[in-house]
VONULUM-887951 format. One record per residue: residue number from 0; x, z, y of N, C-alpha, C in turn. Coordinates in Angstrom, 3 decimals. Last residue first. Example, Ala and Ser with C-alpha at 12.3 -4.5 7.8 and 13.67 -1.06 7.14 Angstrom:
# VONULUM-887951
<num=1, npx=12.850, npz=7.080, npy=-2.250, capx=13.670, capz=7.140, capy=-1.060, cpx=12.900, cpz=7.870, cpy=0.030>
<num=0, npx=13.190, npz=7.800, npy=-5.690, capx=12.300, capz=7.800, capy=-4.500, cpx=13.200, cpz=7.800, cpy=-3.300>
# end
This chain:
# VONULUM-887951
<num=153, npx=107.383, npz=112.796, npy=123.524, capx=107.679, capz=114.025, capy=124.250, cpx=108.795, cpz=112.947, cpy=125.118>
<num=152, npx=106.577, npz=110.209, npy=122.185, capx=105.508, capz=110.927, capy=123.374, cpx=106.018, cpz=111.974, cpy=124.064>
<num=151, npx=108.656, npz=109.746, npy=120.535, capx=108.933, capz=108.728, capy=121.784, cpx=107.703, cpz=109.302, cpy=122.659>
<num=150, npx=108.205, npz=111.294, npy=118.486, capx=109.694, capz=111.651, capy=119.270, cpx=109.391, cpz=110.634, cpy=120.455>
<num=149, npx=106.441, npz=110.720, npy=117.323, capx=106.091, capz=111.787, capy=118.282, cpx=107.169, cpz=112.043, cpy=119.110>
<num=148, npx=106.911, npz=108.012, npy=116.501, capx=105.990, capz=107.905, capy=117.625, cpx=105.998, cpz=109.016, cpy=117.950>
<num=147, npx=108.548, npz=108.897, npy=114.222, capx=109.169, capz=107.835, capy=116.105, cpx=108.175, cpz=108.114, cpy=116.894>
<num=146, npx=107.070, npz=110.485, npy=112.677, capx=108.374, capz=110.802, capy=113.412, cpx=108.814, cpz=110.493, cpy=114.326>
<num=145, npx=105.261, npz=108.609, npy=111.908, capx=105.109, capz=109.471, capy=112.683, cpx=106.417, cpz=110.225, cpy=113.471>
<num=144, npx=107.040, npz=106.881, npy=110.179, capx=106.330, capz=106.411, capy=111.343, cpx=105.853, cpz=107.655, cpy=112.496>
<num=143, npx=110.099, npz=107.081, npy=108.627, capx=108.946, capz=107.635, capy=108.675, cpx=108.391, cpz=107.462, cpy=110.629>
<num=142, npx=111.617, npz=105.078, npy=105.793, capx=111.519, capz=105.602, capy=107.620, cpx=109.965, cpz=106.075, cpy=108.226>
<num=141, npx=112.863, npz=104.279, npy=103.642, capx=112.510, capz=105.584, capy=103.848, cpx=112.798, cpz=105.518, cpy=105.362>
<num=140, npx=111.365, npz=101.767, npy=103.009, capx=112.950, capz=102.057, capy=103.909, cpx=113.391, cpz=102.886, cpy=103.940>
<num=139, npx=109.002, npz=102.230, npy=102.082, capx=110.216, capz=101.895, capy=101.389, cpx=111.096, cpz=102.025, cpy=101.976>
<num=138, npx=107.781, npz=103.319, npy=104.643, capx=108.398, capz=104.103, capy=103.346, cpx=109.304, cpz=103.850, cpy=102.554>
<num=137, npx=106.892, npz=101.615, npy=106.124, capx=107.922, capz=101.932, capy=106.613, cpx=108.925, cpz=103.241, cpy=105.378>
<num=136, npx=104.358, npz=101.035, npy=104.312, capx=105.407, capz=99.676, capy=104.083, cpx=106.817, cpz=100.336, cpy=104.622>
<num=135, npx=102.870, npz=103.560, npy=104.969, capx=103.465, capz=102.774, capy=103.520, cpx=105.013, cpz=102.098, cpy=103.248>
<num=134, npx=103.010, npz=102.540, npy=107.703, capx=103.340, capz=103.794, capy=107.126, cpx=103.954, cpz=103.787, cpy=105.952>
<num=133, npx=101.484, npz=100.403, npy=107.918, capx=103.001, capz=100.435, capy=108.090, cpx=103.450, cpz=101.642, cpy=107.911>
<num=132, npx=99.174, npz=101.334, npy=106.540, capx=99.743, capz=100.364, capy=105.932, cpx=101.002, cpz=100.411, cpy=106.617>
<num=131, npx=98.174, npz=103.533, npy=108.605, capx=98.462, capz=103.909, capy=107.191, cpx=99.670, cpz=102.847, cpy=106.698>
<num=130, npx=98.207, npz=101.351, npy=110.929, capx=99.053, capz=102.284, capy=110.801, cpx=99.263, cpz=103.489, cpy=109.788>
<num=129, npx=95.550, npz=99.362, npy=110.721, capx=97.076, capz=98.845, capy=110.182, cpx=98.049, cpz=100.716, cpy=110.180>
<num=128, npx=93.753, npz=99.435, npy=112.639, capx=93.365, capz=100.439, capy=111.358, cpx=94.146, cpz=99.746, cpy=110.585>
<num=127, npx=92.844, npz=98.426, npy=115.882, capx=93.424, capz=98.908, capy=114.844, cpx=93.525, cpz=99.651, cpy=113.521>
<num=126, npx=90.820, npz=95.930, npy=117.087, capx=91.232, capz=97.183, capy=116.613, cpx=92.286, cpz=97.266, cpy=115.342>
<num=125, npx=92.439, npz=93.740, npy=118.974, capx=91.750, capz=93.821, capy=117.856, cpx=91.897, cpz=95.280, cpy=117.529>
<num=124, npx=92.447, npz=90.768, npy=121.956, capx=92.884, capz=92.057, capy=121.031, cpx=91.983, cpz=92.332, cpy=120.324>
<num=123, npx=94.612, npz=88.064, npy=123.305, capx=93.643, capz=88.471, capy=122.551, cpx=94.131, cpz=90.021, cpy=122.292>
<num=122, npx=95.016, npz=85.249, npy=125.552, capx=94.892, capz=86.990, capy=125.259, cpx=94.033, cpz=87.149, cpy=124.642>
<num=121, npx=96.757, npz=82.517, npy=125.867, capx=95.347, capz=83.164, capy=125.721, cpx=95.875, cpz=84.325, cpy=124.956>
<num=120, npx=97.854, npz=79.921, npy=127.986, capx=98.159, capz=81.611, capy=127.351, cpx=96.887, cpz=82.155, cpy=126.733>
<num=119, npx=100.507, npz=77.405, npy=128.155, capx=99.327, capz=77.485, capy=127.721, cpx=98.787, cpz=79.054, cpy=127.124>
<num=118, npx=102.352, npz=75.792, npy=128.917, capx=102.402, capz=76.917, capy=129.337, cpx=100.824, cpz=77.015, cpy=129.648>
<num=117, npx=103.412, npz=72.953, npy=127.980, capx=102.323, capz=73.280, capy=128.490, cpx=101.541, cpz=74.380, cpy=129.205>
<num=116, npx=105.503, npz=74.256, npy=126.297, capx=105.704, capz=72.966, capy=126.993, cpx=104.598, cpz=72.780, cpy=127.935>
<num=115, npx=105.036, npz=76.799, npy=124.839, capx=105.729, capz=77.147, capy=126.484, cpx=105.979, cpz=75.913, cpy=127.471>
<num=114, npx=101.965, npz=78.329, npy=124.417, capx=102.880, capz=77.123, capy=124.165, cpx=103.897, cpz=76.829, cpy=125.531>
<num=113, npx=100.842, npz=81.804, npy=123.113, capx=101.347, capz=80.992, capy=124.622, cpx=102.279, cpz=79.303, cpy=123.690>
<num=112, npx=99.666, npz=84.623, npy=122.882, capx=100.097, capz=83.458, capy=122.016, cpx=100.185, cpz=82.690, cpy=123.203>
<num=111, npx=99.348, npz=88.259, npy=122.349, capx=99.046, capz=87.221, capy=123.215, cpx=100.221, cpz=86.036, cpy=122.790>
<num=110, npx=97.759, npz=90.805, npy=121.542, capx=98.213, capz=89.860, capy=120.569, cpx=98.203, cpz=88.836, cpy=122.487>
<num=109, npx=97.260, npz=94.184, npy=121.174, capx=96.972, capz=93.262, capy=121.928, cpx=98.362, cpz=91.948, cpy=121.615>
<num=108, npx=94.776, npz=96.800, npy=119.301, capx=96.119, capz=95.855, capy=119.355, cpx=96.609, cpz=94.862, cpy=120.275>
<num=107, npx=94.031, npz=99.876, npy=120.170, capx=93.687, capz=98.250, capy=119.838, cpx=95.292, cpz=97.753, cpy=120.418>
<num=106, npx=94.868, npz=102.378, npy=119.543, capx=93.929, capz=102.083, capy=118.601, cpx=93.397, cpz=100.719, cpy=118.740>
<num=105, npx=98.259, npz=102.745, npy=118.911, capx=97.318, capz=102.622, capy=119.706, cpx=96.223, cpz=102.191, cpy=119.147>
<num=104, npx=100.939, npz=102.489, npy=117.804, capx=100.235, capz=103.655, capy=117.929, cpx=99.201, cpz=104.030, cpy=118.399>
<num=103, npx=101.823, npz=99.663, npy=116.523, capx=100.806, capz=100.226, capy=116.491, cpx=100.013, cpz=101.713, cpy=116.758>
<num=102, npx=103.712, npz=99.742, npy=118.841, capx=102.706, capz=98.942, capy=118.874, cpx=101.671, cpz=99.346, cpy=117.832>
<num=101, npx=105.629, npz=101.475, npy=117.843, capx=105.237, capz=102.084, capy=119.160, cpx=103.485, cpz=101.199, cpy=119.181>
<num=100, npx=106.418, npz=100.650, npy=115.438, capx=105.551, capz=101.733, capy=115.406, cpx=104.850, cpz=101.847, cpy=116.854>
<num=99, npx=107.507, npz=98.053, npy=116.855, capx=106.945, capz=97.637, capy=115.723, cpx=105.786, cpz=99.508, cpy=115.827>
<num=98, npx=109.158, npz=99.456, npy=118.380, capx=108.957, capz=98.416, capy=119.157, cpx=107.606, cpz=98.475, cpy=117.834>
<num=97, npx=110.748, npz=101.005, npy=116.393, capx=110.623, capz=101.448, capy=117.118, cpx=109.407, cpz=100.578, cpy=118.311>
<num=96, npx=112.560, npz=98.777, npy=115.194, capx=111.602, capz=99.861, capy=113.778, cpx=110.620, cpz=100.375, cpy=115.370>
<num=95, npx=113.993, npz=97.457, npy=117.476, capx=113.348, capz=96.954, capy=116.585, cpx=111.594, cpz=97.823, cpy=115.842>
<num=94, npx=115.576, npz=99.805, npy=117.715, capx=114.799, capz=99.403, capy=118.553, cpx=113.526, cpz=98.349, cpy=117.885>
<num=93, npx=117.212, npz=99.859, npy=115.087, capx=116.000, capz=101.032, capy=115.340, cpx=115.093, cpz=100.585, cpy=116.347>
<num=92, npx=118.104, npz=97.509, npy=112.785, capx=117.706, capz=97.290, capy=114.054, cpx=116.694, cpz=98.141, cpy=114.601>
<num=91, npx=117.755, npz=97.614, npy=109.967, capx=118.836, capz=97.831, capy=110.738, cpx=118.684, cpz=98.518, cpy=112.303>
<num=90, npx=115.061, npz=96.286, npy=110.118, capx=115.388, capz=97.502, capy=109.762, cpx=116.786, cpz=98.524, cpy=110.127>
<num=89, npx=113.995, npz=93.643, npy=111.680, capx=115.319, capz=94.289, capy=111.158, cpx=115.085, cpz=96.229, cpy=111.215>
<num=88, npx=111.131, npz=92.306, npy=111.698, capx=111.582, capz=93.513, capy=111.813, cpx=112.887, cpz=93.720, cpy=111.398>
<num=87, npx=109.272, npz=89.341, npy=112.127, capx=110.435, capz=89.627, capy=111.209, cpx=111.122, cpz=90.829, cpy=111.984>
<num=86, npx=106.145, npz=87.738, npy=112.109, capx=107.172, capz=88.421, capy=112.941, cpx=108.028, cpz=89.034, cpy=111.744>
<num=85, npx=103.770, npz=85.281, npy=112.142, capx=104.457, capz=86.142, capy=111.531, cpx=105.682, cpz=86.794, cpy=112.621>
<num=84, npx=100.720, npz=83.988, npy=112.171, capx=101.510, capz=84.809, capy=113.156, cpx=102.142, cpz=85.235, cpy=112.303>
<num=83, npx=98.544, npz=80.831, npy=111.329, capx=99.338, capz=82.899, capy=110.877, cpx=100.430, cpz=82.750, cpy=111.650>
<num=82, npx=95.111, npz=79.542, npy=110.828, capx=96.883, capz=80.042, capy=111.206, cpx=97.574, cpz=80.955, cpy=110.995>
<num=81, npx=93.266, npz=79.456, npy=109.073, capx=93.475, capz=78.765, capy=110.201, cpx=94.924, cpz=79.121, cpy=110.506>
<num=80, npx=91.202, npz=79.762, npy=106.323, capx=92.597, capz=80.163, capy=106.738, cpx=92.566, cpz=79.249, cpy=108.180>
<num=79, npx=87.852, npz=80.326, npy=105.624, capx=88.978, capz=79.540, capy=105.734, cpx=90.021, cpz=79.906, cpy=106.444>
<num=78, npx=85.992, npz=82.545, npy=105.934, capx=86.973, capz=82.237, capy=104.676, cpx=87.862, cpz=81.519, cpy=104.671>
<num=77, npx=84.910, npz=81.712, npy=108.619, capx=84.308, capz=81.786, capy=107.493, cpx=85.012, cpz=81.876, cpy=106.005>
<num=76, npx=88.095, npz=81.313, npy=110.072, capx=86.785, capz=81.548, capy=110.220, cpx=85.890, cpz=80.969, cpy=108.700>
<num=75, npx=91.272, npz=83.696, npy=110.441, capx=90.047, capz=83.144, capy=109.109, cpx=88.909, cpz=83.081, cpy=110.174>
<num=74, npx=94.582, npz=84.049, npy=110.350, capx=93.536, capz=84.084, capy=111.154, cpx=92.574, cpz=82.911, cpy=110.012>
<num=73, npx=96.805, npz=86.436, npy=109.310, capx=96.187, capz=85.185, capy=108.899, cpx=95.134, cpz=85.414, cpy=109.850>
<num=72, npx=99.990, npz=87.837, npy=110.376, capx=98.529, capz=87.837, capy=110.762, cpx=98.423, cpz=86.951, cpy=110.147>
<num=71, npx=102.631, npz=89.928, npy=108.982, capx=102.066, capz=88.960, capy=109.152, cpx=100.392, cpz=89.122, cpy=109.432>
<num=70, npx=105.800, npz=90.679, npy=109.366, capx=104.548, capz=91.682, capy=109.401, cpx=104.087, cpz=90.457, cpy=109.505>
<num=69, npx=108.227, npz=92.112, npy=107.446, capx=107.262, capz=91.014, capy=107.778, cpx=106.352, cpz=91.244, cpy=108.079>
<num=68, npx=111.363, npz=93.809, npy=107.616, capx=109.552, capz=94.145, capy=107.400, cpx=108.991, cpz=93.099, cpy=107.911>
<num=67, npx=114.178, npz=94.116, npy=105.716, capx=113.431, capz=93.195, capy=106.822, cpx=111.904, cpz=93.709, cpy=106.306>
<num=66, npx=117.900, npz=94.432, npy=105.337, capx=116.020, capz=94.798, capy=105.208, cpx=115.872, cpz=94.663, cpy=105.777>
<num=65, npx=119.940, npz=91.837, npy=104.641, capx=119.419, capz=93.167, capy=105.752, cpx=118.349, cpz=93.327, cpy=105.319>
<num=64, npx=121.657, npz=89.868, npy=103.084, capx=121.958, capz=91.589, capy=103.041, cpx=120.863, cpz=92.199, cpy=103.895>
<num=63, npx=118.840, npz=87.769, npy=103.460, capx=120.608, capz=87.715, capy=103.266, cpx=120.246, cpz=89.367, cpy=102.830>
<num=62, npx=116.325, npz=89.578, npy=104.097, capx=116.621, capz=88.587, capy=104.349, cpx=118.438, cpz=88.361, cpy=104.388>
<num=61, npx=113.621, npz=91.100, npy=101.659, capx=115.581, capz=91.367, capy=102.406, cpx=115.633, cpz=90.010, cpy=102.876>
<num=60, npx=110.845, npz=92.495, npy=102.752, capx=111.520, capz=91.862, capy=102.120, cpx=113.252, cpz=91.906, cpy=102.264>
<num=59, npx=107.726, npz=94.034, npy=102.396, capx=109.579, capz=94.367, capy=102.821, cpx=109.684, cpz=93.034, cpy=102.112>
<num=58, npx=105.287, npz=93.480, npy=104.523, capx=105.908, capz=93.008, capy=103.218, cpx=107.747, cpz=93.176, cpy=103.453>
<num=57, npx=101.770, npz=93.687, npy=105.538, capx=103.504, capz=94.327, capy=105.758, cpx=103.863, cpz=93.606, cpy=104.738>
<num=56, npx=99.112, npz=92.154, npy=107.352, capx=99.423, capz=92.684, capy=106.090, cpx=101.206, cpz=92.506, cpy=106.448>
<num=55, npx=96.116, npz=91.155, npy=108.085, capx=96.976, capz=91.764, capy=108.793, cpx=97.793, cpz=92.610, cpy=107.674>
<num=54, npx=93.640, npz=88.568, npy=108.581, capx=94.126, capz=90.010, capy=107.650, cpx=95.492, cpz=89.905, cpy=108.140>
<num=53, npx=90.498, npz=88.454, npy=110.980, capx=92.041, capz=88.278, capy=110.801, cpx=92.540, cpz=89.263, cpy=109.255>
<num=52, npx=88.046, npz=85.984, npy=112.346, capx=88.803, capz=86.960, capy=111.572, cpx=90.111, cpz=87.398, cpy=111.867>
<num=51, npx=87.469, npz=85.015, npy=115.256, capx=87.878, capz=84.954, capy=113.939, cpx=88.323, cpz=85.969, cpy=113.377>
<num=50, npx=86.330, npz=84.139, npy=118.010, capx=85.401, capz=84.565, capy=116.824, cpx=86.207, cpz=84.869, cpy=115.013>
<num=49, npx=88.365, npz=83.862, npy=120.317, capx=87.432, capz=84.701, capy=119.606, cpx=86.522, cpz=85.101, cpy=118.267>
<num=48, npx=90.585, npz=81.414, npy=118.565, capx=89.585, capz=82.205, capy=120.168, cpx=88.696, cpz=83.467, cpy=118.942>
<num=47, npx=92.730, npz=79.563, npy=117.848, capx=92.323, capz=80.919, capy=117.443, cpx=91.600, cpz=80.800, cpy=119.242>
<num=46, npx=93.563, npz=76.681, npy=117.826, capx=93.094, capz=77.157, capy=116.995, cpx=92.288, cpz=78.190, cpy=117.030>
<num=45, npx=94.687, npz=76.271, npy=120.165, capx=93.835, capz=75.677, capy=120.683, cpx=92.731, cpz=76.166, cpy=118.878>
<num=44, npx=97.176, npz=77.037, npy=119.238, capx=96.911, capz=78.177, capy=120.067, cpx=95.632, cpz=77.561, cpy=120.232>
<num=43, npx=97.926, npz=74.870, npy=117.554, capx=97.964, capz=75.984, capy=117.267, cpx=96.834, cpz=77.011, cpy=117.648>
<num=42, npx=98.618, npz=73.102, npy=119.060, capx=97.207, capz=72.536, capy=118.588, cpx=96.998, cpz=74.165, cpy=118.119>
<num=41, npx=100.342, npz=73.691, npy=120.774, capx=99.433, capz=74.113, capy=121.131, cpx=98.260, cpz=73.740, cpy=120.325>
<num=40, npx=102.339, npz=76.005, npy=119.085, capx=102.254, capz=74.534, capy=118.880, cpx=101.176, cpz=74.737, cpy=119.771>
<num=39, npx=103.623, npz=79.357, npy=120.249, capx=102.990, capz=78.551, capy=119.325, cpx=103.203, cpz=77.052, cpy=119.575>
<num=38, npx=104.952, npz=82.226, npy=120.258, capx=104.676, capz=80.961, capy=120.854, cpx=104.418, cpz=80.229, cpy=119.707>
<num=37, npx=103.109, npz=85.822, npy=121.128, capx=103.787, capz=84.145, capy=119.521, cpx=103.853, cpz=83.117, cpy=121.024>
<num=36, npx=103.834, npz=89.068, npy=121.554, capx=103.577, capz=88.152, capy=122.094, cpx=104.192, cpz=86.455, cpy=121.117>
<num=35, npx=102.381, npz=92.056, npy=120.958, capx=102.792, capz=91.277, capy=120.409, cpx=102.825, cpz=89.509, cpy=120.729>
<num=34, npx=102.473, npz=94.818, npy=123.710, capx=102.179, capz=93.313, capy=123.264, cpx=102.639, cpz=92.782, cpy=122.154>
<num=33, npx=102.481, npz=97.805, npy=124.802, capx=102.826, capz=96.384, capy=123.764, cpx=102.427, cpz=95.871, cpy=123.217>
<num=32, npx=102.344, npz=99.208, npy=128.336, capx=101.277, capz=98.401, capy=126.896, cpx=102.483, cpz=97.370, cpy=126.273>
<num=31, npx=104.179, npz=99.574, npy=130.424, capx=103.396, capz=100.520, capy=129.218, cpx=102.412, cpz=100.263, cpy=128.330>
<num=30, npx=104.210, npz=97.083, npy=131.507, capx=103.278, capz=98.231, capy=132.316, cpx=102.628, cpz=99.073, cpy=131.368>
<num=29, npx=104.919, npz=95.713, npy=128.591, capx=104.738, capz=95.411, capy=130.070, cpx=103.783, cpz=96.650, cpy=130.827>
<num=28, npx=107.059, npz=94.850, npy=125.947, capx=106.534, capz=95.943, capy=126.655, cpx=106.151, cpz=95.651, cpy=128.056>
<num=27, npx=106.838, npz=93.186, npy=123.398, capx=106.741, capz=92.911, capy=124.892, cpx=106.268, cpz=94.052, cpy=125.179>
<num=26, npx=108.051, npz=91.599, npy=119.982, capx=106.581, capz=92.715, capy=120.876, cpx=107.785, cpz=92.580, cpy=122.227>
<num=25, npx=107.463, npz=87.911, npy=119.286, capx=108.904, capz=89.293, capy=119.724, cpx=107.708, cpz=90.551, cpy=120.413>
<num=24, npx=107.682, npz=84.927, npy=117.273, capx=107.008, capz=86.097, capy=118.111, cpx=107.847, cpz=87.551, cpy=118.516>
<num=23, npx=108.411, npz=81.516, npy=117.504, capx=108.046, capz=82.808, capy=116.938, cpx=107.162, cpz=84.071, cpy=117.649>
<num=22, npx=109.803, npz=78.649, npy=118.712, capx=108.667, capz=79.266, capy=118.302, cpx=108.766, cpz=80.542, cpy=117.592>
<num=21, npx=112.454, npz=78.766, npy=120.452, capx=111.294, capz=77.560, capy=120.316, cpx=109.940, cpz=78.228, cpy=119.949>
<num=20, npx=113.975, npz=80.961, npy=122.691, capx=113.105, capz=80.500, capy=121.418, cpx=112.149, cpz=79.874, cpy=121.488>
<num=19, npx=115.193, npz=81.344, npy=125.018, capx=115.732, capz=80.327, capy=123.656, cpx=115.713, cpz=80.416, cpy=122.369>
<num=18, npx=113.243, npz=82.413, npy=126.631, capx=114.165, capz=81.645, capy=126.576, cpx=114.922, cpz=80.691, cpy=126.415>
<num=17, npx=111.356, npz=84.361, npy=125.757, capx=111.639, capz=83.240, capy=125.183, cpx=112.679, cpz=82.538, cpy=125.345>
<num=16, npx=111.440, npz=85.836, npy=128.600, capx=111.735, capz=86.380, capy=127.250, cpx=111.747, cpz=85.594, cpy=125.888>
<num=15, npx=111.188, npz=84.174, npy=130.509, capx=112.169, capz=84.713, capy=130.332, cpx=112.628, cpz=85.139, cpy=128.956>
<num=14, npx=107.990, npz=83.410, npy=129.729, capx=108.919, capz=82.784, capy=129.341, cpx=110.549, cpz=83.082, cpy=129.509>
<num=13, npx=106.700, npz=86.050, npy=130.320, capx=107.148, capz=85.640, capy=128.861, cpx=107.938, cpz=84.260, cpy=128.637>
<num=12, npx=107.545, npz=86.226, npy=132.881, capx=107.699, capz=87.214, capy=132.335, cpx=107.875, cpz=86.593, cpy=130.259>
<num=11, npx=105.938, npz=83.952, npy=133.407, capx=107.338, capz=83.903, capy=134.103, cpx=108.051, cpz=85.079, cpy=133.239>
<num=10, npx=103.325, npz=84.728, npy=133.097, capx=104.021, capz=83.581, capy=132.173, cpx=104.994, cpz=83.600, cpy=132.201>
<num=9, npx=102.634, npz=88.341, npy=132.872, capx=102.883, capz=86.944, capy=133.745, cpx=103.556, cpz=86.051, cpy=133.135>
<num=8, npx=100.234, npz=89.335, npy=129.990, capx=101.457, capz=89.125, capy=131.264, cpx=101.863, cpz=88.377, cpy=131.852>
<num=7, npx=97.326, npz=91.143, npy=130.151, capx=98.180, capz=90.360, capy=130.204, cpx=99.439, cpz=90.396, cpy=130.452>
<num=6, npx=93.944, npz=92.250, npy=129.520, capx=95.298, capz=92.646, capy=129.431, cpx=96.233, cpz=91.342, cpy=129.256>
<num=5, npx=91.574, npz=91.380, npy=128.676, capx=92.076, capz=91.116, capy=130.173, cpx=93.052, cpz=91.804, cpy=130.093>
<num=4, npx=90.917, npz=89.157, npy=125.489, capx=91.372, capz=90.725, capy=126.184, cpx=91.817, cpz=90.281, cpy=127.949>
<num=3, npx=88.695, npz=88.563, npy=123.173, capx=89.530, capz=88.354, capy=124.280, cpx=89.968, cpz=89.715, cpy=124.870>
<num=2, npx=88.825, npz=89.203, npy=119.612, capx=88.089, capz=89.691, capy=120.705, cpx=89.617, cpz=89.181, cpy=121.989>
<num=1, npx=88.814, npz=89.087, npy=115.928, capx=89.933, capz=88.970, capy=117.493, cpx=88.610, cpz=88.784, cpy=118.183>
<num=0, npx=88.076, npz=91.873, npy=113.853, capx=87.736, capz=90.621, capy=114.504, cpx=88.537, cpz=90.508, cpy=115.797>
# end
């Protein structure tokens, strides 16, 4: 279940990092916590608060020539679908593979969604119990999850 969170970052901070992106999502390292941070539509973001569900699910796919890990959120109240968060992993791309394990090495997740015309932010987080499943999913690649995360604690 999404749950608010007082973990944040400064708007100035995520809109640098947007830039010159209209809409998607990119993880955010800030004061040693990662973030998975979306921009959204704001009818979007005016969608998800607290009380909703979520399923949380990997999917290799190839995009052109590159392997790619999808990681996607559905957000659900009572069964009904409401929105989804997706993000796109280059495999290629170790920082990338690396950014993706580091975030889930932790036992809650922290999700923060923002509209950048309105600069609109709400923080959310959720426990974790995804890091079997990217385990799995980091298999097909043959890339092994534990491996990054113990090499990035020493």
């Amino acid at each position: 279940m999404l749950k608010k969170s007082t973990k944040n970052i400064p708007i100035e901070i995520i809109l640098n990092k947007f830039n010159f992106i209209e809409e998607g999502s990119i993880f955010i390292v800030h004061e040693g916590l990662y973030f998975l941070v979306s921009c959204m539509e704001s009818q979007s973001i005016m969608n998800l608060r607290e009380d909703l569900d979520l399923k949380l699910s990997f999917n290799p796919i190839m995009q052109g020539d590159f392997p790619t890990l999808e990681l996607k959120i559905a957000f659900y109240k009572n069964k009904v679908k409401l929105e989804n968060i997706s993000n796109l992993v280059s495999i290629e791309n170790f920082q990338d593979v690396e950014s993706i394990c580091n975030f889930f090495s932790t036992n809650t997740l922290l999700l923060i969604v923002f509209n950048k015309k309105n600069k609109l932010v709400k923080s959310f987080k959720f426990i974790n119990k995804f890091t079997d499943e990217l385990d799995e999913s980091l298999k097909n690649f043959k890339i092994d999850i534990k491996d990054i995360i113990k090499n990035n604690n020493n």
